[in-house]
C-alpha positions as CSV (number, residue, x, y, z in Angstrom):
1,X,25.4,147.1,-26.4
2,X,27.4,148.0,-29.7
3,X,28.8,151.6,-28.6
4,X,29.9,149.8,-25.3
5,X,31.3,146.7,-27.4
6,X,33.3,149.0,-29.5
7,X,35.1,150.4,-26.6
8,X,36.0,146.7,-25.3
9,X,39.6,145.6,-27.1
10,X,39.0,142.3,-28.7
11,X,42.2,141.0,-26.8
12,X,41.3,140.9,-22.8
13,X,44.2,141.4,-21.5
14,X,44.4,144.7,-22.8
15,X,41.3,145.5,-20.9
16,X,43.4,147.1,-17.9
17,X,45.8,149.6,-20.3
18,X,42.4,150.9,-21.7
19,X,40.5,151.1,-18.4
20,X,43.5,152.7,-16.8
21,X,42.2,156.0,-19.2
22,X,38.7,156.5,-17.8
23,X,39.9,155.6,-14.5
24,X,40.5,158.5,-11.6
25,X,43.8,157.9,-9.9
26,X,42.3,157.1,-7.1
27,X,40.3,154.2,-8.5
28,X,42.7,153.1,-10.2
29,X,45.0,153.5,-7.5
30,X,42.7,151.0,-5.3
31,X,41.5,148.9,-7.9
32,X,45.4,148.0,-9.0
33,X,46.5,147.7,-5.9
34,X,48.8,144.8,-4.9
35,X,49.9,144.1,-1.3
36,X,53.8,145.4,-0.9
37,X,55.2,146.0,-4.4
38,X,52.6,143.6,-6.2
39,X,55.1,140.4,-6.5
40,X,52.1,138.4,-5.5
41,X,50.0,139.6,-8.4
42,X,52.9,139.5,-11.2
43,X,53.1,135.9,-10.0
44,X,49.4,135.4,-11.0
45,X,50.1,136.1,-14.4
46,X,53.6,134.8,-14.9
47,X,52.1,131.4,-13.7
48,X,49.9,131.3,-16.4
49,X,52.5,132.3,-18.8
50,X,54.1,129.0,-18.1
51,X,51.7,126.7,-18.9
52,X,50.9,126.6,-22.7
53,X,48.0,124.8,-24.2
54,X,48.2,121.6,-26.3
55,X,47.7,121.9,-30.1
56,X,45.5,119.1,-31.3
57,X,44.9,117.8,-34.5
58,X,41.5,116.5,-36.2
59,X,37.8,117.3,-36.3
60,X,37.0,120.5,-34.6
61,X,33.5,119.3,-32.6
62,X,30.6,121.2,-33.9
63,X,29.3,122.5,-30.5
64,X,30.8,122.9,-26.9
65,X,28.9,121.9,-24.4
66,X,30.0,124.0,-21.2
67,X,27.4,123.9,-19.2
68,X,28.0,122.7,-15.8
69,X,26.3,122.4,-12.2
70,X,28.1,123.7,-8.8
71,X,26.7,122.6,-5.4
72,X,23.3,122.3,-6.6
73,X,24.2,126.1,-9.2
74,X,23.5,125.2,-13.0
75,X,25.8,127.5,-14.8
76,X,26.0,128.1,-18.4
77,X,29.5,128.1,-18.0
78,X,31.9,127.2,-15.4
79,X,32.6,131.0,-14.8
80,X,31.4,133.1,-12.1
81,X,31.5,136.7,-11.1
82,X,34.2,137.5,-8.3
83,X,32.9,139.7,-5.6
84,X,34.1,143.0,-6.0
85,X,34.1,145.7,-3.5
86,X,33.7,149.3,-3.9
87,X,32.2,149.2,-7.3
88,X,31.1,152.8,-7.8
89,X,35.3,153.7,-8.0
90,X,34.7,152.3,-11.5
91,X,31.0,153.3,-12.6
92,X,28.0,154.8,-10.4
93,X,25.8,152.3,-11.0
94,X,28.2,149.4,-9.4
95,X,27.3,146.4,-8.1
96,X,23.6,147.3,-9.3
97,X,24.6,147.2,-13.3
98,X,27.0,144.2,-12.7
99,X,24.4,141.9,-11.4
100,X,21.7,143.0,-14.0
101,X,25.2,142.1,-16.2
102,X,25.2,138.2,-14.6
103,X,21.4,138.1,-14.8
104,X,21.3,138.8,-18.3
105,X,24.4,136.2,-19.3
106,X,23.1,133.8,-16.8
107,X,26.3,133.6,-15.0
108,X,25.8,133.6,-11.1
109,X,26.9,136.7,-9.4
110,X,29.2,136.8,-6.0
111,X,27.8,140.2,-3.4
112,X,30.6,141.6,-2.0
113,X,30.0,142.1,2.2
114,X,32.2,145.7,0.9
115,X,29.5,146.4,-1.5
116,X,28.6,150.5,-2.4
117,X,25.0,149.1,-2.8
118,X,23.1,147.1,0.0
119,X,22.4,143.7,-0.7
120,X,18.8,143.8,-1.5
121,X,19.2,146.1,-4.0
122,X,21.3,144.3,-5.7
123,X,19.4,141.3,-5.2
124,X,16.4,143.0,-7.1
125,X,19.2,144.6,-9.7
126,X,19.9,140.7,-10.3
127,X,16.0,139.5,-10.6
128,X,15.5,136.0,-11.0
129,X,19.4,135.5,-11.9
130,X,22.0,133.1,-9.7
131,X,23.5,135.2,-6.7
132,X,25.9,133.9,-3.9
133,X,26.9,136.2,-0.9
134,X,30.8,136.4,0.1
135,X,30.8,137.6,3.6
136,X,33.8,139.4,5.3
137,X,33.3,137.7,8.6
138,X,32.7,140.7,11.5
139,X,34.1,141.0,14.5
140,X,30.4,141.4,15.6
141,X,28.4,138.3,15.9
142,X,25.0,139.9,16.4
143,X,26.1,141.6,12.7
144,X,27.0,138.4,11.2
145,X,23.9,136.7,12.1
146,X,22.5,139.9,10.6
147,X,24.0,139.6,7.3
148,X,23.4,136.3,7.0
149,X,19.6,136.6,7.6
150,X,19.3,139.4,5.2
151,X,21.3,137.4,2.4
152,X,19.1,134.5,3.0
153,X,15.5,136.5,3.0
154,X,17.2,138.4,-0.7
155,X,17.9,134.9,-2.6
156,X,21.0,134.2,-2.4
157,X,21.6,130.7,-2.3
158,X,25.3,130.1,-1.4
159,X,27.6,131.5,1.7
160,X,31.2,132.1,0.7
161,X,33.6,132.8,3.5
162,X,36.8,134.9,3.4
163,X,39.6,133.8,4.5
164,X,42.2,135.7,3.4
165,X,41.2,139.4,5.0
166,X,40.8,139.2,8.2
167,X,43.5,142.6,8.0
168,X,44.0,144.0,5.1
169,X,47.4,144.0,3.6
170,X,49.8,146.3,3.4
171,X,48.9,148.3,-0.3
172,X,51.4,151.1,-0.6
173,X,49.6,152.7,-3.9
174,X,46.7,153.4,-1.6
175,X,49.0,154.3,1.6
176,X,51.2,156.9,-0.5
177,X,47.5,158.6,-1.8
178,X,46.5,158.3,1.6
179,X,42.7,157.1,0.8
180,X,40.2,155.1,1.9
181,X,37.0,154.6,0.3
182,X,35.4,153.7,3.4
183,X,35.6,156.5,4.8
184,X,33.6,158.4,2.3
185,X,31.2,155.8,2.8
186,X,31.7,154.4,0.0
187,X,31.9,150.4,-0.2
188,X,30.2,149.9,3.3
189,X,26.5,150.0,2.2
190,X,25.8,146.4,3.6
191,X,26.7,147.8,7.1
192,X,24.9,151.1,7.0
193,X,21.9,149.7,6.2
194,X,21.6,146.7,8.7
195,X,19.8,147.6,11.8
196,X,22.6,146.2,14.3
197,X,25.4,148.3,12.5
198,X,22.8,151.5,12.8
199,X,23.4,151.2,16.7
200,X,26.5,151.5,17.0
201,X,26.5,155.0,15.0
202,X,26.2,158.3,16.4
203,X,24.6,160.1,13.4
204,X,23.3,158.3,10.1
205,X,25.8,157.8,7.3
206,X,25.0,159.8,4.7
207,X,24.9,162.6,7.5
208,X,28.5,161.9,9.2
209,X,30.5,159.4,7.1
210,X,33.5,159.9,8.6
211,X,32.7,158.1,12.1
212,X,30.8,155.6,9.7
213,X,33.8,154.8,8.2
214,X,35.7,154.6,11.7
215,X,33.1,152.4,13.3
216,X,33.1,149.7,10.1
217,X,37.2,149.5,10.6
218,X,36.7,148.4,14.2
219,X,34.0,145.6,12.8
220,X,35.2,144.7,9.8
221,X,39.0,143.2,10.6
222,X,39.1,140.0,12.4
223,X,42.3,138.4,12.6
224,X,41.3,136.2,15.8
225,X,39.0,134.0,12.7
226,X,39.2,130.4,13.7
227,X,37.6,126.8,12.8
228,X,35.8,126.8,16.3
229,X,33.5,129.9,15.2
230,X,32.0,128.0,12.4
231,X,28.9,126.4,14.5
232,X,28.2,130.5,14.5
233,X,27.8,130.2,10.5
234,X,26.0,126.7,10.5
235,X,23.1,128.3,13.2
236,X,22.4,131.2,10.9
237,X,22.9,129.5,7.4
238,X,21.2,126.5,6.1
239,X,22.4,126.5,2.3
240,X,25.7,125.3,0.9
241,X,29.6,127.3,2.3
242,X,32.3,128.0,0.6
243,X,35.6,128.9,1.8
244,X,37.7,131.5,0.3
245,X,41.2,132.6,0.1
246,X,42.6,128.6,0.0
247,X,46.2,128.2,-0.5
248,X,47.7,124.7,1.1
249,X,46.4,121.4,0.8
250,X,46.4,121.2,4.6
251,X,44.1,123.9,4.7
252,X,41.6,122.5,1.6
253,X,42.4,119.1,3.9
254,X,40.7,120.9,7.2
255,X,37.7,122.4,5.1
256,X,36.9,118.9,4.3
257,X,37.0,117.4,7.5
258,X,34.8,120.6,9.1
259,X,32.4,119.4,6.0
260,X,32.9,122.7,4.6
261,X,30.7,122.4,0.9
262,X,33.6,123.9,-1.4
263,X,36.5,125.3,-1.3
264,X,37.8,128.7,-3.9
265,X,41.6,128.3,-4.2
266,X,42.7,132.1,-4.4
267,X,45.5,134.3,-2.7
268,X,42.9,137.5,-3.1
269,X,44.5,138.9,-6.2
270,X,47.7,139.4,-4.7
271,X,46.1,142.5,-3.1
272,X,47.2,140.9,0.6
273,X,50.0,139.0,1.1
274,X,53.5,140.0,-0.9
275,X,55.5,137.2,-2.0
276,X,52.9,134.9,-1.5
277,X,52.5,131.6,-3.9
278,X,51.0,132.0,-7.1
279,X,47.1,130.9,-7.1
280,X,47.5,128.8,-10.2
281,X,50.6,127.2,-8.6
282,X,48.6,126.1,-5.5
283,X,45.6,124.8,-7.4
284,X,47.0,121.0,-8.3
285,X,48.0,120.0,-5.1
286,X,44.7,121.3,-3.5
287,X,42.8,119.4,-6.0
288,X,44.9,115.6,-5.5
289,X,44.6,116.7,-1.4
290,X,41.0,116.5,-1.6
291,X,40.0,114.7,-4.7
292,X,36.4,114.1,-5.1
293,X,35.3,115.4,-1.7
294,X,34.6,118.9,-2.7
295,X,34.4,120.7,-5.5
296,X,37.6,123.5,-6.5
297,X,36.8,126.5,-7.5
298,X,39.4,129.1,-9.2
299,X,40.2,133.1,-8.4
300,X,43.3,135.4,-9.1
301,X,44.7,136.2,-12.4
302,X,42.3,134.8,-15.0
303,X,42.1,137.6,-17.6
304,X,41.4,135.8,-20.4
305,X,39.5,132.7,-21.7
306,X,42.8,130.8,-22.4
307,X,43.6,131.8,-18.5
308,X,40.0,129.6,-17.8
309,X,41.2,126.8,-20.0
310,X,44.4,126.1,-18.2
311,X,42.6,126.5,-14.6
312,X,39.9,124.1,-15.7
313,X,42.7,122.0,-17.1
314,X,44.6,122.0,-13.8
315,X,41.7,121.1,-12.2
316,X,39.3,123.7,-11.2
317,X,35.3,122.9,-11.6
318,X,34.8,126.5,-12.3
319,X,36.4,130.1,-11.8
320,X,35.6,133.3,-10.4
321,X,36.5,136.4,-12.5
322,X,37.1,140.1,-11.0
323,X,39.2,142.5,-12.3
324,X,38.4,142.1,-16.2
325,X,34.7,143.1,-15.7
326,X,35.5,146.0,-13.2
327,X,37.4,147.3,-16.4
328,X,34.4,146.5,-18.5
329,X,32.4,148.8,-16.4
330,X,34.8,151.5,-16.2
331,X,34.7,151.4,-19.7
332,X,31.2,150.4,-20.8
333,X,29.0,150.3,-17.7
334,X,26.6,147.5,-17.5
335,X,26.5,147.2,-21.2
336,X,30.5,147.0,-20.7
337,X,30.7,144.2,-18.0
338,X,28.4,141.9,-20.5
339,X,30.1,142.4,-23.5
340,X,33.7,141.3,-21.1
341,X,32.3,137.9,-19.5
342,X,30.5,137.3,-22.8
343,X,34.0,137.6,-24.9
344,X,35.6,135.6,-22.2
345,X,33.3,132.9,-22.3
346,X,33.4,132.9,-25.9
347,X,37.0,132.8,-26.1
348,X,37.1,129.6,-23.8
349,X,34.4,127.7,-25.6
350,X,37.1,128.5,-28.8
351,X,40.2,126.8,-27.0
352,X,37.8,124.2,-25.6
353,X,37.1,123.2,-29.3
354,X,40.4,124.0,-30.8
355,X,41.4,121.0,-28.3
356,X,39.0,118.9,-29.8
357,X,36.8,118.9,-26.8
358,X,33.3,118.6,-26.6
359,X,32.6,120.0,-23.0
360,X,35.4,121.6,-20.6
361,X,35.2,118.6,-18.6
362,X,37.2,116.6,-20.3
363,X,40.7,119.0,-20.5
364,X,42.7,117.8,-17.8
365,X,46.5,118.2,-17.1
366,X,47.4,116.1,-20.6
367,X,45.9,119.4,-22.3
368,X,48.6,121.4,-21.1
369,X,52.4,121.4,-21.9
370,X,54.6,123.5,-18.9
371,X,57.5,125.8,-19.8
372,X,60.4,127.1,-17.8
């Protein structure tokens, strides 16, 4: 842990400058990419450049309570780790040393449907730890109810639906290198290994990954996603679902009156719709829309542990972090990805008490001051 600790800057946000130096162009091509020319995730930041947090005077507690329980989840702290796909651009081990990562922190860990290790591999990676499944919903129902059952039968407790990919967007750094992970079979392992995907090939995989890759694009985009295909989910999944990819409070509105469990506010990184609105900036309205009825979850653009402290602030019950732990395996592997979500957590449990708090949950929007 101290070799990989010593290549992890104290200071998080300068976690993607140093990543960017291990990283082949073409991961760092895909992992960086924005959708059109990345307005969406300069917003991100730039939103939570404008909110500052409050100085306060006066005892400093003596310990920080941020412990904190999600739809039945007890968390150590209210931060979670985003599902990533594709995980092997940044180390080989992937998704496998990112959940052993979670297990060992205690943090629960989100598998990617566009995983580059199947799910019950990862699920043994993760041992006894807290694991969620985010499911790319397929064009495919017989693959769905697939995924679902295997997700279910390899402990993981919570569904979380997204919303926000049902094509992907339009990511010129990947277009102008002209590649496609997926069609090196890489970042499709959950659908080579399922039994009603194996059908529809002509050869396995590993053998022609080309028409792999070609048959997963025909399953994998679903723009036609709708409310009415939800009874599909609720036959096929008993535990709690979480919708992804949130952005109006008509929408956070809708999940509560389909008695959806939670909702994650979160415009996908910025990686699929240009000039959309900032993820912070939607998160208070979506939070007075539904008030108690749900919980709010956070993604897109927390880099830091101050970025956690003005999402909890504006009203999120947790977040989910992505990018900063991808760099922490670029740079450190498993080893890496701890010593990121470790700092981060660490660093939020310092503002937390700098504000004269004794758990998270009491910041609210009075912790904050908003700049220009």
């Amino acid at each position: 842990m101290a070799t990989a600790a010593a290549t992890i800057p104290k200071d998080l946000s300068r976690l993607e400058a140093q990543a960017a130096g291990v990283l082949s162009p073409e991961a760092l091509a895909y992992i960086l990419a924005g959708a059109g020319d990345a307005g969406t995730t300069r917003a991100n930041a730039a939103a939570f450049r404008r909110w500052k947090i409050k100085p306060r005077k006066g005892r400093r507690p003596r310990k920080v309570d941020l412990s904190t329980t999600i739809l039945g989840t007890r968390m150590p702290a209210p931060v979670l780790f985003a599902p990533v796909g594709v995980q092997t651009l940044a180390h080989p081990e992937g998704d496998l040393a990112t959940a052993r990562a979670a297990a060992e922190l205690g943090l629960t860990y989100l598998h990617s449907t566009q995983a580059a290790y199947k799910m019950e591999d990862v699920a043994a990676a993760n041992g006894d730890g807290s694991r969620w499944y985010q499911l790319y919903w397929p064009t495919d129902d017989e693959l769905t109810k697939s995924f679902l059952r295997r997700a279910k039968a390899a402990g993981y407790t919570h569904l979380v639906i997204t919303l926000d990919t049902t094509l992907l967007g339009w990511r010129p750094r990947d277009l102008d290198r002209g590649y496609s992970p997926f069609l090196e079979n890489k970042g499709i392992a959950n659908y080579t290994s399922d039994p009603v995907f194996q059908r529809k090939l002509v050869a396995p995989a590993n053998v022609a990954p080309l028409p792999a890759g070609i048959i997963f694009s025909g399953v994998f985009q679903n723009p036609g996603l709708s409310w009415d295909q939800l009874p599909l989910i609720r036959s096929s999944w008993d535990g709690p679902i979480l919708l992804k990819g949130i952005q109006s409070p008509l929408d956070a509105k809708l999940a509560v009156e389909h008695k959806i469990d939670g909702i994650i506010v979160s415009n996908h990184g910025g990686r699929q719709v240009d000039g959309a609105i900032a993820s912070l900036d939607a998160l208070r309205p979506i939070v007075k829309a539904v008030g108690n009825e749900l919980p709010v979850l956070f993604d897109s653009g927390i880099r830091t542990g101050r970025d956690v402290f003005k999402a909890l602030a504006l009203g999120a019950d947790a977040v989910l972090v992505g990018r900063p732990y991808l760099y922490g395996l670029a740079l450190g592997g498993q080893a890496g990805t701890h010593t990121v979500m470790q700092r981060l957590v660490d660093e939020l449990e310092t503002e937390v008490r700098k504000a004269g708090r004794r758990s998270h949950r009491s910041l609210s929007r009075s912790s904050l001051i908003r700049t220009p």
